[in-house]
N, C-alpha and C positions, 0 to 999 in steps of 0.2 A: 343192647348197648350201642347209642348212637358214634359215630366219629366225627372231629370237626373236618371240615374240607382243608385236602392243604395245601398250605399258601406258602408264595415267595415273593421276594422284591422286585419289582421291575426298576431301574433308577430312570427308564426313560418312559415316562405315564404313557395311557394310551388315550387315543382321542375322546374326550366326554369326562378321564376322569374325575375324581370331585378333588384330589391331588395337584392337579395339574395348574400349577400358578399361573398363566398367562390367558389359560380358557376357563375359570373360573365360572361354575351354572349362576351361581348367587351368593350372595355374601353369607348366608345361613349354611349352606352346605360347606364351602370353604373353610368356617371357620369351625364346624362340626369335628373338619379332620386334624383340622387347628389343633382342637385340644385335646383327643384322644391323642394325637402322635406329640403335641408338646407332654403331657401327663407322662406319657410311656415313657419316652426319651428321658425325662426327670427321675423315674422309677429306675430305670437300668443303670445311672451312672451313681446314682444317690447307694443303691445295692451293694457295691462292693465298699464303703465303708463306713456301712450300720453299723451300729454297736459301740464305733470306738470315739475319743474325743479328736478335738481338732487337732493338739500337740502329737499324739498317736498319729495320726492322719497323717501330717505332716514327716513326722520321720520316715514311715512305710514310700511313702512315695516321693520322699525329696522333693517334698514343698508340697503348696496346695495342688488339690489335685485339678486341672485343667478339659477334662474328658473321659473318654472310655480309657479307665485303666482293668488292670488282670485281677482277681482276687486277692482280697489281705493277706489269705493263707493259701501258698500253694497245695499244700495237700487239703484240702475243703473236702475232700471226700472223707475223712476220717477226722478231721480239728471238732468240731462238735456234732457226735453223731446223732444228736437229736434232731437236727436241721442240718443235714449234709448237703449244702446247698452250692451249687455252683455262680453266687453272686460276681459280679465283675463279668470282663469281655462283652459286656453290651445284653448281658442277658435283664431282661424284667423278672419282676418279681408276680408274688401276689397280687399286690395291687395292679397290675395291669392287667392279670390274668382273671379279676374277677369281675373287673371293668367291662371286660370284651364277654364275660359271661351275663352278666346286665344288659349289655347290648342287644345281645342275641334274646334276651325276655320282651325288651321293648319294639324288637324287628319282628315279634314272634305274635304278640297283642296290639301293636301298633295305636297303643293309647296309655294315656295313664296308669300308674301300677300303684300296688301299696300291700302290705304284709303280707297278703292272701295269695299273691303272684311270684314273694320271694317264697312259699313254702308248696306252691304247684308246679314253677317254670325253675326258680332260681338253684334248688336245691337238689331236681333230678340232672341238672346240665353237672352240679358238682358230682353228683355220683355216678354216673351213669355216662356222658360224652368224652369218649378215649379224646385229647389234644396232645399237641408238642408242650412240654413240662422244660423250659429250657434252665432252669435251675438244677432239673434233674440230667440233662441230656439224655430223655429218653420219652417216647410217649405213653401215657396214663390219667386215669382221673385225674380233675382237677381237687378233690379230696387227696388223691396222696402227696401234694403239695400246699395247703393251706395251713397254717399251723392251728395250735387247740381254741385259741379263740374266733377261729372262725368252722373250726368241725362242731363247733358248737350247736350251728346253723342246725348242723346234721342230725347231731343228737337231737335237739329239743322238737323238733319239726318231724321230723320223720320217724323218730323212734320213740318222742316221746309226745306227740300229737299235741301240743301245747297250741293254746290260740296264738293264729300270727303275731298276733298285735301285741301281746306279753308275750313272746318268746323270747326276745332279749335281757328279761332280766333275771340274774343270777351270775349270768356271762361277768370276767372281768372287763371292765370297763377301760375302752382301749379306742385307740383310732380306726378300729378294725371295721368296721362300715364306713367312715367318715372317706377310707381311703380311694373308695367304688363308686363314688358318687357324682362322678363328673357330669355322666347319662341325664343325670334325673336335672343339672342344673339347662344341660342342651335342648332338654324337648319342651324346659318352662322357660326359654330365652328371655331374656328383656325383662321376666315376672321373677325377680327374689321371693317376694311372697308366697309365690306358686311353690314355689322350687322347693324352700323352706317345709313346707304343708307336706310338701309331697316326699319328701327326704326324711323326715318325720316320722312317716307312717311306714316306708319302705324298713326303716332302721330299728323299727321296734320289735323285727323280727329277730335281729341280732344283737342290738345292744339295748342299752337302758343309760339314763342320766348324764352327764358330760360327754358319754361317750356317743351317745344318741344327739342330743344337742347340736355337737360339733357337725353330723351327717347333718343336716338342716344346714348352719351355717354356711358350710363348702359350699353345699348347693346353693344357697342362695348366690352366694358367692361368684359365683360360675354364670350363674343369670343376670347378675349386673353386668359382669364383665364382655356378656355377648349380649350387651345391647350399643348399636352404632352411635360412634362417639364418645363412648366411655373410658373412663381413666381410672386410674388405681383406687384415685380419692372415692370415687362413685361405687366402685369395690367395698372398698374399707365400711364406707356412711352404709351400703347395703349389709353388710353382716353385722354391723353393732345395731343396725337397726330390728334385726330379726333374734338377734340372740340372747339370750339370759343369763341369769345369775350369774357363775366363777367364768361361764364361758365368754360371756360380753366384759365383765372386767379385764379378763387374761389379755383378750383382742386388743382391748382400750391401755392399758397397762405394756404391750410389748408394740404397739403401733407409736406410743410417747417416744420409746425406747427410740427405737428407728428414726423418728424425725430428728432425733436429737443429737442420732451419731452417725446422720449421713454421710458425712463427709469425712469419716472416721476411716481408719484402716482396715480392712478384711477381721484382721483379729481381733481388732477394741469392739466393732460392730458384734459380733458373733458373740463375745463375752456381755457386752452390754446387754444381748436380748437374752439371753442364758439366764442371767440377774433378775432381768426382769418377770418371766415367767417362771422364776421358782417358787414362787408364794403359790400359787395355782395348781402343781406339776406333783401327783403323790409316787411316780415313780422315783425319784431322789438322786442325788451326783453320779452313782453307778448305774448305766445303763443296762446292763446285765443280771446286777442284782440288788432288783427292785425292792428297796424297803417293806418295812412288813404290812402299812398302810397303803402300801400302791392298789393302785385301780381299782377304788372300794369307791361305792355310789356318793356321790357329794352335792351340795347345794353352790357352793364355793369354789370347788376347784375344776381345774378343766383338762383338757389334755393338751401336751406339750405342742402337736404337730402343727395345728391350725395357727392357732396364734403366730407361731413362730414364721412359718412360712407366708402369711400376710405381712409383717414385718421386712423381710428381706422384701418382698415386693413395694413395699412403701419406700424401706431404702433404696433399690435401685431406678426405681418409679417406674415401676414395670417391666424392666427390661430381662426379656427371656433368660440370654445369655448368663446376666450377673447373677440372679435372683435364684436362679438353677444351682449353678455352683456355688451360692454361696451357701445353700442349703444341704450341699455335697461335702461340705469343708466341715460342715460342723458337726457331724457326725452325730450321734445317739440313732434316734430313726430315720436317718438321714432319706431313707430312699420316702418314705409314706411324705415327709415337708416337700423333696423335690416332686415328688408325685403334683401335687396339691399347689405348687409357687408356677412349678410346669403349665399346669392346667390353666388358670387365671393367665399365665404370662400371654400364654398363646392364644388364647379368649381375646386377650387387647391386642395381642401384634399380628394374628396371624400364622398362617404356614413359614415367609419369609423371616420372621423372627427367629425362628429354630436351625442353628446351626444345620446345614446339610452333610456335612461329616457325619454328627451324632446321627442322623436318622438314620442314614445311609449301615451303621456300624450297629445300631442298635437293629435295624429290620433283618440284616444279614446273620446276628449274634442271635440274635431271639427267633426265624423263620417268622418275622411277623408280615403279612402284607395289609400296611394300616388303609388301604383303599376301600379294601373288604369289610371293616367294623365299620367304614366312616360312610360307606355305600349304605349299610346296614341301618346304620343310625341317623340319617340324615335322612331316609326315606322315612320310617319311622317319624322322628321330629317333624315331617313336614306335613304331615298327616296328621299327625296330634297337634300341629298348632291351627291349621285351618280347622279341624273341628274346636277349638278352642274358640276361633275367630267367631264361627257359628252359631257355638250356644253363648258369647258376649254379646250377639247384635240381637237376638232372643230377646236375651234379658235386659237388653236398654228397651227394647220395644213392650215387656211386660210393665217394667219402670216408670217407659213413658204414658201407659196406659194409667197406672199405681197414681203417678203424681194428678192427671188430670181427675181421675174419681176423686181425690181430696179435694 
């Protein structure tokens, strides 16, 4: 049984970081760490209140919520003991936690992945790599903190030898891959296409249909967003361009919404994209107890998170800050939307976009040192894109050969 190495915060970088805003290596590393630490930060505050709606939200913490708040329930160790989780004080969740396990596949193959890599790399780091569990406050597999839809990985893969590439269906249909995929959108930068393909094939090890779909989208998502000079709009046109069926309506359907209630109040916005992505959404008003149609394989519907969190990003037109919390405020899965509005945000602004407070609180809360994935991942990315570069100038030179024999 391996351990992860571990890691603390430094708040004052050390020379060469890829962290360090002022000696920045390149604009691909920088903003590498960009989005694993804007995703993360998004994850940790979005955590403490999943589950509930905005007006819940609201009363618990006297008013919106603003940052790192404590958990909804103090006693969190016994309130639901199926998921005794210590959400709130700045801890991340899964989704960051399976992020930084992706990371660690792509630092480890330093190229391309796809089903056959989540069921060789992906799946022994869940069972087998002791980490800090900061939901648990303790250290253990990352298996004794992923909930059923993604032990699922576990089951079908390892115990039940399933081919990669259909191991995801049967799984309920969830944002549960969609939420890990920031990686796959960093090392196919500038190419949605790529990212899309690539996200695809990685996701078919855990999900299937919408919920599969959506892992594409994000990623593609994340690849417009880390191409220089890119805006939300360039976002948005990338994922309805790559996406299908419920999933590209959902997008198209809750991105109206937003243009239309920009300038709307915190609350009327929030209610208005709620409306608008319920024709889509089979989990139903109660976030807790999911309709008896939830998360069944669809042509039409999609999953609430993606959608929802592009929208808040078209309303605030990127902006980290807003787009974060307003996906905080609204509660259902609040942390997997801030995860994902996170990621994008910081993709277009930046490290400087990300409150320093929140990181600061979040790396302290969670023992996370986001130097070390974005070290990880960014040597990684930069390796997979020059071989990228390599077999493109290949294939215009076989091309150019192709077109003169005609």
């Amino acid at each position: 049984m391996s351990r992860e190495p571990a890691s603390s915060w430094a708040p004052a970088p050390t020379p060469g970081s890829i962290i360090e805003s002022e000696r920045v290596v390149n604009w691909l590393r920088e903003r590498t760490a960009a989005v694993l630490m804007g995703a993360a930060v998004g994850d940790a505050l979005g955590g403490a209140t999943e589950g509930f709606t905005p007006a819940v939200i609201e009363e618990r913490y006297g008013g919106r919520v603003e940052g790192i708040v404590p958990p909804f329930y103090p006693d969190w160790q016994t309130r639901r003991p199926i998921s005794p989780y210590h959400k709130g004080d700045g801890h991340v969740t899964d989704d960051t936690l399976m992020t930084q396990a992706l990371v660690q596949v792509y630092a480890k193959r330093r190229r391309h992945l796809d089903a056959y890599d989540v069921d060789a790399d992906l799946v022994p780091l869940i069972m087998e790599q002791v980490r800090w569990i900061p939901e648990l406050e303790r250290e253990t597999v990352l298996l004794q903190r992923i909930f059923l839809a993604e032990k699922w990985l576990v089951l079908r893969l390892r115990y039940g030898h399933i081919d990669p590439r259909e191991a995801g269906v049967g799984n309920t249909v969830n944002c549960g891959a969609t939420m890990y995929m920031t990686p796959v959108g960093i090392v196919n930068a500038g190419d949605p296409a790529a990212a899309y393909a690539e996200a695809i094939d990685l996701a078919g090890a855990h999900q299937s249909s919408y919920g599969r779909e959506a892992a594409g989208v994000f990623a593609a998502a994340v690849a417009a967003a880390l191409t220089p000079g890119a805006d939300v709009e360039d976002v948005i046109a990338a994922a309805i361009g790559v996406a299908h069926d419920g999933t590209r309506t959902a997008i198209e359907a809750v991105v109206a919404a937003a243009r239309a209630n920009a300038g709307a109040s915190p609350q009327e916005l929030q209610a208005a994209l709620r409306d608008a992505v319920i024709p889509f959404d089979t989990v139903g008003p109660v976030y807790r107890e999911p309709d008896a149609d939830a998360r069944r394989p669809s042509r039409t519907k999609a999953i609430e998170e993606l959608p929802i969190a592009l929208g808040f990003l078209v309303a605030h037109r990127g902006d980290y800050r807003a787009s974060v919390l307003a996906a905080v405020n609204y509660g259902r899965d609040s942390d997997s939307i801030a995860t994902m509005a996170g990621g994008i945000a910081a993709a277009l602004g930046g490290i400087d976009a990300i409150p320093r407070a929140w990181v600061d609180g979040v790396a302290e809360g969670s023992r996370i040192d986001f130097d070390h994935y974005a070290q990880l991942l960014a040597d990684a990315a930069e390796q997979i894109i020059a071989d990228d570069r390599e077999r493109a100038n290949a294939r215009l030179a076989r091309l150019d050969l192709l077109a003169g024999a005609a």
